[in-house]
N, C-alpha and C positions, 0 to 999 in steps of 0.2 A: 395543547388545546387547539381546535379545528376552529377556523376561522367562524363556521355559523357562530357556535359559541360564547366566540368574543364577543361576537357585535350586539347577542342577546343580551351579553351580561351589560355591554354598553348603554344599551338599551332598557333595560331593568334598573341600573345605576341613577335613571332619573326619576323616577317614581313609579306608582302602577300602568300598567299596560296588559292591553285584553291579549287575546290569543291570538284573535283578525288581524290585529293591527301589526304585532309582531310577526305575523307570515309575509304581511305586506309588505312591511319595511324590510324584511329579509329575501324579500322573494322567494319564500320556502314554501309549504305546503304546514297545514295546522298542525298534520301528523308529526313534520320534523320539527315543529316548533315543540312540539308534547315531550319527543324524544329528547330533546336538548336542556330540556328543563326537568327530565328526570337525571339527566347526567350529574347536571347542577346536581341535585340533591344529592346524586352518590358521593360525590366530591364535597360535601360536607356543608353545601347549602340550604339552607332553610327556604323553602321557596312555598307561599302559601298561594291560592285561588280567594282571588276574593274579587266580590260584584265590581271591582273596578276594574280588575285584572290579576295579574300576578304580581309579588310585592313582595319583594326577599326580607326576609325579617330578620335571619342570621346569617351571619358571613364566618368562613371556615377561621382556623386561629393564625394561618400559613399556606402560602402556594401560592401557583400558579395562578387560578382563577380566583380567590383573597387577594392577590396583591394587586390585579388587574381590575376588579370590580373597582370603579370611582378613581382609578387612576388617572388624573389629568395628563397624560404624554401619549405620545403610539409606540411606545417599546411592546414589544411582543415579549411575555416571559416562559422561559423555560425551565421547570423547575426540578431539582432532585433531593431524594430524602438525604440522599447519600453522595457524593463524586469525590473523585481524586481531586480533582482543580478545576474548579471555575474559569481558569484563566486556559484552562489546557482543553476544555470542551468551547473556550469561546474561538481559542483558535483553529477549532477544527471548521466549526461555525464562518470563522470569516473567509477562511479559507474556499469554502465552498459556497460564496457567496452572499453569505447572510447581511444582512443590516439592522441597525435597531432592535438589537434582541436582547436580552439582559438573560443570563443563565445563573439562576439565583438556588441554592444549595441549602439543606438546614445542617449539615457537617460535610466538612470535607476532611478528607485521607490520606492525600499527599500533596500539601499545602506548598507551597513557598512564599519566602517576600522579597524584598530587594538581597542585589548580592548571594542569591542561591540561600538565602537563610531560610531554617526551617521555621514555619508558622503552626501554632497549635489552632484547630479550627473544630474543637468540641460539638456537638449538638446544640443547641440553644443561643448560635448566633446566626450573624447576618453576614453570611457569605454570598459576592455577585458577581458578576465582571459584564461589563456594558459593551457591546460591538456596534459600530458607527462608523459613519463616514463624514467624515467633514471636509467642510469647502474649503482646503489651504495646503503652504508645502510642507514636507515634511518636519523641516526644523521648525513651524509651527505648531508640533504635535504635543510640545510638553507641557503647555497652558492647559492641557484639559487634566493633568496632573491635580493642579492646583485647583481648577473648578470643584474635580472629585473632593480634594481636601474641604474644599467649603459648606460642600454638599453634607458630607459626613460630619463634620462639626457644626453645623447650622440643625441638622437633625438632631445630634446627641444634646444638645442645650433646648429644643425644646420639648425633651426627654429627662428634662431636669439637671443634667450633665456641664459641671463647667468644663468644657472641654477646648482647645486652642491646639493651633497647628504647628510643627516642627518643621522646618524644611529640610528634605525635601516633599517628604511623601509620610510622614507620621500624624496621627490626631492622639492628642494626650492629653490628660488630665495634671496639671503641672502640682509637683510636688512641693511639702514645705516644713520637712524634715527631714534635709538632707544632712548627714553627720559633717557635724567639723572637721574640714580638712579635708572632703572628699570633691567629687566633681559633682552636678547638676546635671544629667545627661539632657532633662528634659522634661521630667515627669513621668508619671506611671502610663504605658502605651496601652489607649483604647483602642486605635484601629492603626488599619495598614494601607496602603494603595500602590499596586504595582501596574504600570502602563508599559504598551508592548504599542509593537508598530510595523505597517509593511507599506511602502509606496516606491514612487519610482522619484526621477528628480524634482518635478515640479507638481508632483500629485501624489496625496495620500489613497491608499488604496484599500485602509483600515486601520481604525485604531481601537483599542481593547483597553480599558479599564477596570482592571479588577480591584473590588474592596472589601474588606476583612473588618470586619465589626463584633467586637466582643461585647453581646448584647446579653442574654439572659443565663447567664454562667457564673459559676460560682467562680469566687478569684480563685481557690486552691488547685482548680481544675488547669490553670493558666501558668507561663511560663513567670519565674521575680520578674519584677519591673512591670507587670501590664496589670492591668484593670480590665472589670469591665461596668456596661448601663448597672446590672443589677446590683453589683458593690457600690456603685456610689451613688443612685438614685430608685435601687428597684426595677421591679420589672418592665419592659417596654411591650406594647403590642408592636411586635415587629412588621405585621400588614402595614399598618401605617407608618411606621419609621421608614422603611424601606420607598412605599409609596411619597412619602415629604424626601427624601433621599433623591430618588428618581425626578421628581419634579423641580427641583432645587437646582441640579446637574441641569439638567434639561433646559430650565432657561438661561442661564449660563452658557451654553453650550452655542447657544442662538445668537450670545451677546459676548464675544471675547474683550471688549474691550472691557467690561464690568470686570470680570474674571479680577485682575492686581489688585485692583481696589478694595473685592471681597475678600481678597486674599490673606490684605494686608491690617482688614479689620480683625480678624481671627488666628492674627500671628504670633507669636511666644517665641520665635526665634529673633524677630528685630528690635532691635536694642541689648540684648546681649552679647557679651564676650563667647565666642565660639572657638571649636577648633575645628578644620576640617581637614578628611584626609583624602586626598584625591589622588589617582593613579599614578600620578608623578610626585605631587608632594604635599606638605604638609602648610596649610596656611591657618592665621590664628589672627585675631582681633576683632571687631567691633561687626555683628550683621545691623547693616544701618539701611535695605532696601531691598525689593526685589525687582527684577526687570525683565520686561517681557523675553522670552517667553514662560519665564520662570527661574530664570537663573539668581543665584544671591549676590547682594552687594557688600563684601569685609571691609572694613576701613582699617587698615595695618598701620605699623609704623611706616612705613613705604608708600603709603596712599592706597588710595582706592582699590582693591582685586574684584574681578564679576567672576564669580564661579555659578558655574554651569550644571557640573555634579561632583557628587563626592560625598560622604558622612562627615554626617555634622553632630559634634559634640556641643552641650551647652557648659561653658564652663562658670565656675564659683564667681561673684565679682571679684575685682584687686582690693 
């Protein structure tokens, strides 16, 4: 979407406005104002004339300028019916300098999530990955992890979804029939978040959030263990999920110190018995906190461990 575009639709997002007034404020010519606002329509807007002005009456069901129209943030979005990865066009994106883009998919084709795992990402969900630069160094970078998690579980609950976060990087629906004698790993997985990163010692130079939302999909269509919105609450208008998603991250983003607090409201991994496996070894007992920047706190028989990264199993109580 071409910048005129945006700022029409910005622009149209408040209420009616004439034709003059929108050449004004854009500094365009009436002609390009007429042209922009047929585009709108091709793109699946409802855009009426009326003695006040122009005055959208329907907004498309998905996209680029859907998700942007009333959006409270400046991400710029880019959208595809279709992409390999989200995470793999944001990097091309950051790479070449982008900012604040959100490259937002309605399937994607060759998914991943954490640990090179394969991710099913069907049509009818909510695939994104956010590009940004934040003010801090890089071992600052994994708190926006966790924002993301808030983000996406703050949207799926007002989506009807009880939804609560795993650490490190999971949103679930926690289960409550798990058989006797098995593990808890965590719940049925609604979504995923997988965070990348490029800076130098004491400056980030990009960081990339991508998230995986199993939104209007059938469960069948889905791998065991996950869920999604329309199995457990029906359908979501994803323009707005996405939109309360984005705005959610966003001021978060602004305020890292909020970031634990919101974290630890929406968490399902603290006060359980865990196991975790980390590249060296295996630690197992009590998640009793998290701490900046995200790392977990285990209470072992040995005392305290802070783990940083690693899979985390939820285990049965003793």
């Amino acid at each position: 979407m071409n910048e005129t575009r945006r700022a029409l639709l910005a622009e149209l997002a408040s209420g009616p406005v004439s034709g003059p007034a929108l050449a004004e404020r854009l500094d365009v010519s009436r002609a390009a104002v007429w042209k922009q606002v047929e585009a709108l329509r091709d793109e699946g807007f409802v855009v009426e004339s009326t003695d006040a002005g122009y005055v959208v009456s329907e907004v498309p069901e998905f996209g680029a300028g859907a998700v942007e129209y009333g959006l409270d943030t400046g991400y710029r979005i880019e959208y595809h019916d279709s992409v390999g990865s989200t995470n793999d066009r944001g990097r091309e994106l950051a790479k070449a300098g982008e900012r604040d883009i959100v490259i937002l998919a309605d399937e994607q084709t060759g998914s991943r999530g954490r640990l090179r795992r394969a991710w099913s990402a069907p049509s009818g969900g909510v695939w994104l990955s956010i590009v940004f630069q934040p003010d801090c160094p890089p071992a600052h970078a994994p708190v926006y992890t966790l924002a993301a998690a808030v983000a996406t579980t703050r949207a799926a609950r007002e989506a009807g979804v009880d939804a609560s976060i795993k650490w490190p990087n999971d949103v679930l629906v926690v289960s409550t029939d798990t058989p006797d004698g098995g593990t808890d790993r965590g719940g049925r997985k609604l979504a995923g978040i997988l965070t990348e990163m490029e800076g130098e010692a004491n400056r980030v130079s990009w960081v990339l959030v991508g998230i995986g939302v199993n939104a209007n999909i059938d469960a069948s269509e889905l791998p065991a263990g996950a869920t999604s919105i329309r199995d457990e609450a029906g359908d979501v208008e994803r323009r707005l999920f996405v939109q309360r998603l984005l705005e959610v991250f966003d001021d978060l983003r602004d305020d890292p110190d909020a970031i634990l607090d919101a974290w630890r409201e929406y968490a399902d991994t603290l006060g359980r018995r865990v196991r975790i496996e980390t590249p060296t070894e295996t630690i197992e007992g009590e998640a009793v906190d998290v701490e900046f920047p995200g790392a977990l706190v285990v209470r072992t028989s040995e005392g305290d461990r802070v783990v940083h990264t690693g899979d985390c199993e939820h285990l049965r109580p003793v």
